[in-house]
NUMIVO-731700 format. One line per 8 residues: for each residue x, y, z of C-alpha. Coordinates in steps of 0.2 Angstrom, whole numbers. Each point is the difference from the previous one (the first is absolute). Layout:
REM residues N
X Y Z  ...
***
This chain:
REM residues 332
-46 63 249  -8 15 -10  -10 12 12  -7 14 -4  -15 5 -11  11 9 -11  12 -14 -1  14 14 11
5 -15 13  14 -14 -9  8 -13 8  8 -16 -6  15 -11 1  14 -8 -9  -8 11 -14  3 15 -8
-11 15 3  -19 2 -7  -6 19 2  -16 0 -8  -19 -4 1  4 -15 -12  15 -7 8  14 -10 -10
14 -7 10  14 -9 -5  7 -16 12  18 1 3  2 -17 11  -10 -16 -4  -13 -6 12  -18 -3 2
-8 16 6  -17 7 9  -10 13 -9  -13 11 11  -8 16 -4  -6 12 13  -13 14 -7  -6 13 13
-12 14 0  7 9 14  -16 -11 12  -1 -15 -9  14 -11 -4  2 -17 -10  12 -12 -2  2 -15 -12
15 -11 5  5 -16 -15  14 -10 7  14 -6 -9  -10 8 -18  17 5 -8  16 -12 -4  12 5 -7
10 -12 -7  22 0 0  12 2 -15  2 -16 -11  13 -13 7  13 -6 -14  -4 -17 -10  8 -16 7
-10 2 16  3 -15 16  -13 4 10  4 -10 17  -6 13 13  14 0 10  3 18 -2  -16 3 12
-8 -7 18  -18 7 -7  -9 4 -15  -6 16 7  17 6 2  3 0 -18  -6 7 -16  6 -14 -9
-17 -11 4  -19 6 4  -11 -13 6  -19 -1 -2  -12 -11 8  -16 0 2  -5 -14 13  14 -1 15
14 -5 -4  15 8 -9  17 -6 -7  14 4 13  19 -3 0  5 -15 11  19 -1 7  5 -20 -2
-10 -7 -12  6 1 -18  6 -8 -15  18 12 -2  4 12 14  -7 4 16  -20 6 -4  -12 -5 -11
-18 8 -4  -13 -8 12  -20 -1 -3  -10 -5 17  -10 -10 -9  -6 -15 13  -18 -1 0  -2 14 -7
-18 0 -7  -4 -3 -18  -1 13 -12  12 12 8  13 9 -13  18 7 6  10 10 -12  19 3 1
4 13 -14  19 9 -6  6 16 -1  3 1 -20  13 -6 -8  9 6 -16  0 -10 -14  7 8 -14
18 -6 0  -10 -16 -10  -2 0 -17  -16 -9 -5  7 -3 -18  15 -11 8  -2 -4 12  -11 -8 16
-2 2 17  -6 -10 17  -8 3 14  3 -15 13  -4 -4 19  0 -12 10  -17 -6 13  -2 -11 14
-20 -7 5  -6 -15 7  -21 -2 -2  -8 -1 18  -13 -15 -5  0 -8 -18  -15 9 -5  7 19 0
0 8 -15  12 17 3  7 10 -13  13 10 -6  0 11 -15  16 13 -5  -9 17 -11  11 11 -8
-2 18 -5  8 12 -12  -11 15 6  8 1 16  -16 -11 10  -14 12 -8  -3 -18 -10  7 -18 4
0 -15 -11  1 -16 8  13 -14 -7  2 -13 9  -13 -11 11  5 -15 12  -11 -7 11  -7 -14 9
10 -18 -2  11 11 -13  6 10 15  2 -15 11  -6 -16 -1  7 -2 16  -9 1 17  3 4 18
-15 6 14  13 11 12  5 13 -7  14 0 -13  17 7 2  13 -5 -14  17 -8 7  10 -5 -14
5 3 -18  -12 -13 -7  -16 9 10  1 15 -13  -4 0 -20  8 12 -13  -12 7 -12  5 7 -17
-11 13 -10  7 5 -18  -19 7 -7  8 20 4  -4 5 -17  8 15 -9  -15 13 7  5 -5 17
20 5 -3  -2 14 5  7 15 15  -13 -2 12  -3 -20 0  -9 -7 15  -6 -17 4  -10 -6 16
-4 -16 7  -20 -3 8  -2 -18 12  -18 -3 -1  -4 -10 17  -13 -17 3  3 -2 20  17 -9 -6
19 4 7  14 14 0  9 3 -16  18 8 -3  9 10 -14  17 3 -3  15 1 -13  -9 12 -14
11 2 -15  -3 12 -15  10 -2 -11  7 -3 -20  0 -16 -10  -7 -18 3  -6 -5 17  14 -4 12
0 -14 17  13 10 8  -4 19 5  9 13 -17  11 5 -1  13 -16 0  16 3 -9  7 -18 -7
10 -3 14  -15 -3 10  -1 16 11  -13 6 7  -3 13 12  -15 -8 11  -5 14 9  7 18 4
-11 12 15  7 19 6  -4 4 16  -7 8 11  -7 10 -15  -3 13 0  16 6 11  9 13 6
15 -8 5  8 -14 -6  -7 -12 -11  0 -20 -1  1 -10 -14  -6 -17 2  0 -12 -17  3 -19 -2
11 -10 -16  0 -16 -6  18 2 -6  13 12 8  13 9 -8  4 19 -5  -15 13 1  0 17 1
-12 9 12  -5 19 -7  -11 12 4  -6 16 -12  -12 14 1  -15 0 -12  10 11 -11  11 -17 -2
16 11 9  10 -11 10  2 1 17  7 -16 6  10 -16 -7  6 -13 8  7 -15 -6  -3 -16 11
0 -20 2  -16 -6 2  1 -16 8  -14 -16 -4  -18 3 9  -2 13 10  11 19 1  -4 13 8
12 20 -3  -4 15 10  1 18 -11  3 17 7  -12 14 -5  8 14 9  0 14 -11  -14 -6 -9
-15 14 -5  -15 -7 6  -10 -9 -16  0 -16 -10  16 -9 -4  2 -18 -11  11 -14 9  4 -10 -15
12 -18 4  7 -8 -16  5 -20 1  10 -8 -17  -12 11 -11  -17 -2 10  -7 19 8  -13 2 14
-4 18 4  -10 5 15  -7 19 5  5 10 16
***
């Protein structure tokens, strides 16, 4: 809010200070933000309100990305998605339904009238540990959609940006009979394996390798049925069936959440593994200092190790679990 005909009145949040006519200000925490201007004359005043004008988007997340939301209950309650509709419905996270773990990405899409477009788009994510001379990369995930009546013709389309979303190019489009040939007139919910598809892009070429990398997934609607997302995976080399990293013993850790997050007590770490064995469970600071190591058995499916923070300073902190060689990292 700026008030004040002589711009003397500044107020803002998150954000650094802005002391002039022409303010400037810095965003410290990510988010979508308001914007409103109040101008008075003393008799007269004004105001002009834009919700949600500013966002500001979080620092890149590391390559070798598994996306299975199971680190949040909402979309709104992190900073790693922002959703965009412009009909009715939006995507949201569903508990039960998924292909690995616990939650999956849900789209309300039965009967939803034709022409509608709902957008799921990422925080960035940092490329540049790829060398485009040598070497490739993947972007995978995994879908699950049944048509509502044979005649619907839904899409899906994935864009990718390299400007951090000023300007999206679109790479891959599925729809109609591609995204199902398949039919049913209740509205869909996928119950096993088989109901879901695993999709491959390897067209991220080199001017897209880059730190603020961003790709988003738009459902075009024609009065069909509910579609799903789940099991995103960025990462190097040739496309993969199984979720990377997978060492050549097979393992794989599945799925790994921290909760509740943020905290300030302890903190839960959820995560599920084809194979047991040996891990190691550590946590550092963003300066990479260790704070915490344990060393532990995970057992096959799912595990679950609680972690003290007392003494912790408040701020952000990496929980990184390593299986035979394979890493996931998760923010706190």
């Amino acid at each position: 809010t700026i008030s004040g005909v002589e711009g003397t009145d500044y107020n803002y949040v998150n954000g650094t200070s802005a002391t002039s006519p022409e303010p400037s200000v810095e965003f410290i925490i990510s988010g979508s933000y308001d914007v409103q201007l109040e101008v008075t004359d003393g008799v007269t005043t004004q105001i002009e309100a834009k919700p949600a004008y500013i966002a500001v988007i979080p620092q890149p997340t590391a390559i070798d990305l598994i996306e299975g939301f199971e680190d949040y209950t909402s979309l709104g309650a992190t900073d790693q998605w922002t959703t965009y509709n412009a009909g009715g419905n939006t995507f949201e996270i569903i508990e039960g339904v998924s292909r690995t773990g616990f939650r999956s990405a849900k789209l309300e899409n039965f009967g939803q009238s034709s022409g509608q477009s709902d957008e799921l788009i990422s925080a960035p994510v940092d490329l540049t540990v790829v060398d485009p001379a040598t070497e490739s990369m993947t972007l995978s995930f995994r879908y699950s959609y049944k048509k509502r009546y044979d005649s619907n013709d839904e899409w899906l389309k994935v864009f990718i940006t390299n400007t951090c979303g000023e300007t999206w190019v679109q790479r891959k489009t599925i729809h109609g009979s591609q995204l199902s040939s398949l039919v049913q007139n209740s509205a869909w919910t996928p119950t096993s394996l088989n109901d879901w598809t695993t999709v491959h892009m390897t067209n991220i070429t080199s001017g897209y390798i880059v730190e603020n990398f961003r790709y988003k997934f738009e459902f075009e609607s024609d009065n069909g049925n509910n579609f799903y997302l789940d099991d995103i995976n960025i990462y190097k080399g040739a496309p993969s069936d199984e979720l990377v990293g997978v060492d050549e013993n097979g393992n794989i850790i599945e799925v790994m959440s921290v909760y509740p997050n943020p905290t300030s007590g302890n903190v839960n770490v959820r995560f599920a593994v084809a194979n047991g064995g040996a891990a190691n469970l550590t946590v550092t600071d963003l300066a990479g200092k260790v704070l915490q190591k344990h060393a532990i058995f995970a057992a096959q499916g799912n595990n679950l190790v609680q972690l003290e923070t007392e003494g912790f300073a408040s701020g952000v902190y990496l929980v990184q679990l390593n299986l035979g060689g394979v890493t996931r990292v998760e923010r706190v």
